[in-house]
C-alpha positions as CSV (number, residue, x, y, z in Angstrom):
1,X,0.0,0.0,0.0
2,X,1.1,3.5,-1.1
3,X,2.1,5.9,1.7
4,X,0.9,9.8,1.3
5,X,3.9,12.3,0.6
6,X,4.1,15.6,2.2
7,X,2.5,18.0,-0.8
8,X,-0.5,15.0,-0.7
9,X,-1.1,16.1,2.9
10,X,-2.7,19.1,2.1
11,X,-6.4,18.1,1.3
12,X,-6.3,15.5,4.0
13,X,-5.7,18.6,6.4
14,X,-8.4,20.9,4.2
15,X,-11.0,18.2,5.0
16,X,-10.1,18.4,8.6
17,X,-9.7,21.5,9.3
18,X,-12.6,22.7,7.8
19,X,-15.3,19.6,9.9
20,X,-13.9,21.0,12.9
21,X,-13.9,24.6,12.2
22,X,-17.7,24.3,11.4
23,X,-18.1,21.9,14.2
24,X,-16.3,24.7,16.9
25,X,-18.4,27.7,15.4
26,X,-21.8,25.3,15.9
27,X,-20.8,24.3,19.5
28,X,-19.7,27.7,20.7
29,X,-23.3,29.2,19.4
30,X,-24.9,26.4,21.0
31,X,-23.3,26.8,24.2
32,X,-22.3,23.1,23.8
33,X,-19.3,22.9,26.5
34,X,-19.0,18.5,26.1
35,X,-18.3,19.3,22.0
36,X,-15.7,22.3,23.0
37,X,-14.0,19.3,24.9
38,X,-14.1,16.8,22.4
39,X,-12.8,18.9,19.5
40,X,-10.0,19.7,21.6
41,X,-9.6,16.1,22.1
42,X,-10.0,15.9,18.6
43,X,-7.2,18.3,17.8
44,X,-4.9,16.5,20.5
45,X,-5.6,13.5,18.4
46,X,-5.1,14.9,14.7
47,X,-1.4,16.0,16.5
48,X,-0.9,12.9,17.3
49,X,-1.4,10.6,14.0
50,X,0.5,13.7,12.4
51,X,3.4,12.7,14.7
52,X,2.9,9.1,14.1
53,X,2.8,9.4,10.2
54,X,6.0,11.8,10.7
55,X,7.7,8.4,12.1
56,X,6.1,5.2,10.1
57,X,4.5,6.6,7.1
58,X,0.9,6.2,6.9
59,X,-0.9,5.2,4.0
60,X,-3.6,7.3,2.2
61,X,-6.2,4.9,3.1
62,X,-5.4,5.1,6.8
63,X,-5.6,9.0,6.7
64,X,-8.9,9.2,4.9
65,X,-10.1,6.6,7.5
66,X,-9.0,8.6,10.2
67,X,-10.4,12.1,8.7
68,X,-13.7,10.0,7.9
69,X,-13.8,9.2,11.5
70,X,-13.7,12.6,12.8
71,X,-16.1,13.6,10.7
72,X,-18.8,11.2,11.7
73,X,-18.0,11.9,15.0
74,X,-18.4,15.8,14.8
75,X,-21.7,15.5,13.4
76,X,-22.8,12.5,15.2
77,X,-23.0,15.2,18.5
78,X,-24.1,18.5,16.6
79,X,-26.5,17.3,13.6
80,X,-29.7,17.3,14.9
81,X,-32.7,14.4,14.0
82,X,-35.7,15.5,12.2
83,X,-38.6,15.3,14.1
84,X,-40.0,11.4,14.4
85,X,-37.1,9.4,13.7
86,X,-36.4,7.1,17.0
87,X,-33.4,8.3,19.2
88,X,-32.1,6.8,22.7
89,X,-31.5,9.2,25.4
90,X,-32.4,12.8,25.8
91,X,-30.9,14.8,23.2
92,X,-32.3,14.6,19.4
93,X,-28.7,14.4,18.0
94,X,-27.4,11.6,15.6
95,X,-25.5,9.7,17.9
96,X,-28.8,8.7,19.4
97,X,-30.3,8.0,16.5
98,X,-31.7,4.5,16.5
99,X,-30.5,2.7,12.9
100,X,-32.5,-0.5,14.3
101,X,-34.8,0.5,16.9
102,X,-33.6,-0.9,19.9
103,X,-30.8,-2.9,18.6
104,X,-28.3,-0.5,16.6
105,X,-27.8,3.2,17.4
106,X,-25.4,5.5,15.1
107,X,-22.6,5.9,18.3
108,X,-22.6,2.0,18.1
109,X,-21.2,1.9,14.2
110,X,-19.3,4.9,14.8
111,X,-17.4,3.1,17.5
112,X,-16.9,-0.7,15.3
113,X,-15.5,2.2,12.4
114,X,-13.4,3.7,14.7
115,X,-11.4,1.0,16.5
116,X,-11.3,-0.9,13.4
117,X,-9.6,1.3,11.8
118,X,-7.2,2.0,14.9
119,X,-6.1,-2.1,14.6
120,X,-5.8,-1.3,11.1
121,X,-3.3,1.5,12.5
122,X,-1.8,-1.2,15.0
123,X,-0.9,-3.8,12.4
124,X,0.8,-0.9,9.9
125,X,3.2,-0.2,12.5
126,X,3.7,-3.8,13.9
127,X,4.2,-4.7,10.2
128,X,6.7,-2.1,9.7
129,X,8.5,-2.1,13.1
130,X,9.0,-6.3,12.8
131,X,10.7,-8.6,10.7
132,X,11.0,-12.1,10.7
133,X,13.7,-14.5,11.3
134,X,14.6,-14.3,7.6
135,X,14.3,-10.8,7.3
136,X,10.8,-11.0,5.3
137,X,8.0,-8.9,6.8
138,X,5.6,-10.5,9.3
139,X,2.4,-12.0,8.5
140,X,-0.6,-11.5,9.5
141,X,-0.9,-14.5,11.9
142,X,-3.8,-15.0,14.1
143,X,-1.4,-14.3,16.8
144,X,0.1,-10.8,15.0
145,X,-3.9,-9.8,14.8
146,X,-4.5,-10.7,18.2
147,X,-2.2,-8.5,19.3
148,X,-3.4,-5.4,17.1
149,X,-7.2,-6.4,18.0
150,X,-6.3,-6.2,21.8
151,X,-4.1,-3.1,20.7
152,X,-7.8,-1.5,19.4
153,X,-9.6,-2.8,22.1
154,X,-7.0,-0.6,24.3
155,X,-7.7,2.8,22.6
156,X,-11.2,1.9,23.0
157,X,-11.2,2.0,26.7
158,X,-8.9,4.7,26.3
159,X,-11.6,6.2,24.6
160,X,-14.1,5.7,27.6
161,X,-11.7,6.9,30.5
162,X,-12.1,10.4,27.9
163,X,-15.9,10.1,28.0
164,X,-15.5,10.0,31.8
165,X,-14.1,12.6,32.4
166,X,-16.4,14.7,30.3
167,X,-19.1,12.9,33.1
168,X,-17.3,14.4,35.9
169,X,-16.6,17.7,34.3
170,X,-19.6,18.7,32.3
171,X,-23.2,18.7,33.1
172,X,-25.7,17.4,30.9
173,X,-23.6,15.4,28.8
174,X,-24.6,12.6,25.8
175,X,-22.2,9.9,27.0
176,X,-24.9,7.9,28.2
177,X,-24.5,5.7,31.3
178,X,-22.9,2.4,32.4
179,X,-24.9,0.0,29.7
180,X,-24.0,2.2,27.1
181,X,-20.2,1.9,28.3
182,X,-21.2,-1.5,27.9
183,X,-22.3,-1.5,24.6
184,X,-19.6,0.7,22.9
185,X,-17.1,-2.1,24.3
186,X,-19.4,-4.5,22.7
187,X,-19.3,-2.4,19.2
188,X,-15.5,-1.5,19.9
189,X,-14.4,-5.3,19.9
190,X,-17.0,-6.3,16.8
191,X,-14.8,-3.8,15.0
192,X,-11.4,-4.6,15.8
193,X,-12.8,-8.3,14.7
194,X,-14.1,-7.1,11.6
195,X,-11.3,-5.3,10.6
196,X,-8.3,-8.1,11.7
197,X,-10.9,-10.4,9.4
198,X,-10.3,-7.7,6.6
199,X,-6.5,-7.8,7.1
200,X,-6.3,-11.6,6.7
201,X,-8.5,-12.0,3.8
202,X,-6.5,-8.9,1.9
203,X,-2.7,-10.5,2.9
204,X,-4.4,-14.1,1.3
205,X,-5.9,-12.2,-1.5
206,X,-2.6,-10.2,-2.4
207,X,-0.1,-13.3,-1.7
């Protein structure tokens, strides 16, 4: 897989910048303190994956995943439902947004997206970082996908201890309570599945 050169940075940054721009101007008319906090979370994490593509060279796939991410996220807390679609919880946003009445919410797919994509991020650096005996590049072994799923499954309760805090310091938030912590670790670890499943299939496809 191609990795992205500097100039092809550019629009991946536009795309960015310009979500959370609109998603800071919406949250500050609104008042809405928990968004201020994730989308400085938000740019804490865009700092980081620039850092980490500065060391190991992320592909363009991996950024657009990323970028897609954020967006989903942004407008998963600001867009608001139309009146009558099904929603969980007490704010009319997407994120509640029921996509099979009381089975799948919106937050639930953003969630399997996102940590998929992050053991997606795990094996590109493991793959990178190791080489076999021989000198070859490692495979993608059960054991090698293990070890990015769990990876994934570890920024996913990363990603909870940050919802937490946003319980403890902001009132009125949409983070939902212990059964939805639940469930997001449920929809985390389907996605870091899913996406170690992709992996394998593409290495046997490509071999």
């Amino acid at each position: 897989m191609s990795t992205t050169p500097p100039a092809k940075l550019l629009p991946v940054f536009l795309f960015n910048g310009t979500y959370i721009a609109v998603a800071a101007a919406m949250s500050v008319l609104r008042g809405n303190r928990e968004f201020i906090f994730y989308i400085v979370v938000m740019l804490v994490l865009i700092a980081v994956i620039s850092l980490v593509h500065s060391r190991v060279k992320l592909t363009n796939g991996l950024l657009r995943a990323f970028s897609i991410w954020g967006l989903a996220h942004m407008a998963g807390g600001l867009c608001p439902l139309p009146s009558g679609w099904p929603y969980h919880g007490e704010h009319e946003v997407l994120y509640s947004l029921w996509l099979i009445p009381e089975r799948l919410k919106y937050d639930q797919v953003v969630h399997a997206y996102g940590f998929g994509i992050t053991t997606w991020l795990c094996w590109h650096i493991l793959r990178g970082s190791l080489r076999q005996p021989d000198g070859a590049q490692v495979r993608p072994t059960f054991g090698m996908l293990t070890l990015c799923a769990a990876g994934g499954m570890g920024f996913g309760a990363l990603n909870e201890v940050v919802e937490f805090i946003a319980v403890l310091t902001i009132p009125n938030t949409n983070v939902g309570g212990y059964e939805n912590t639940g469930w997001d670790l449920v929809a985390n670890l389907a996605g870091t599945i899913i996406a170690a499943l992709v992996i394998r299939v593409c290495a046997r496809n490509s071999a």
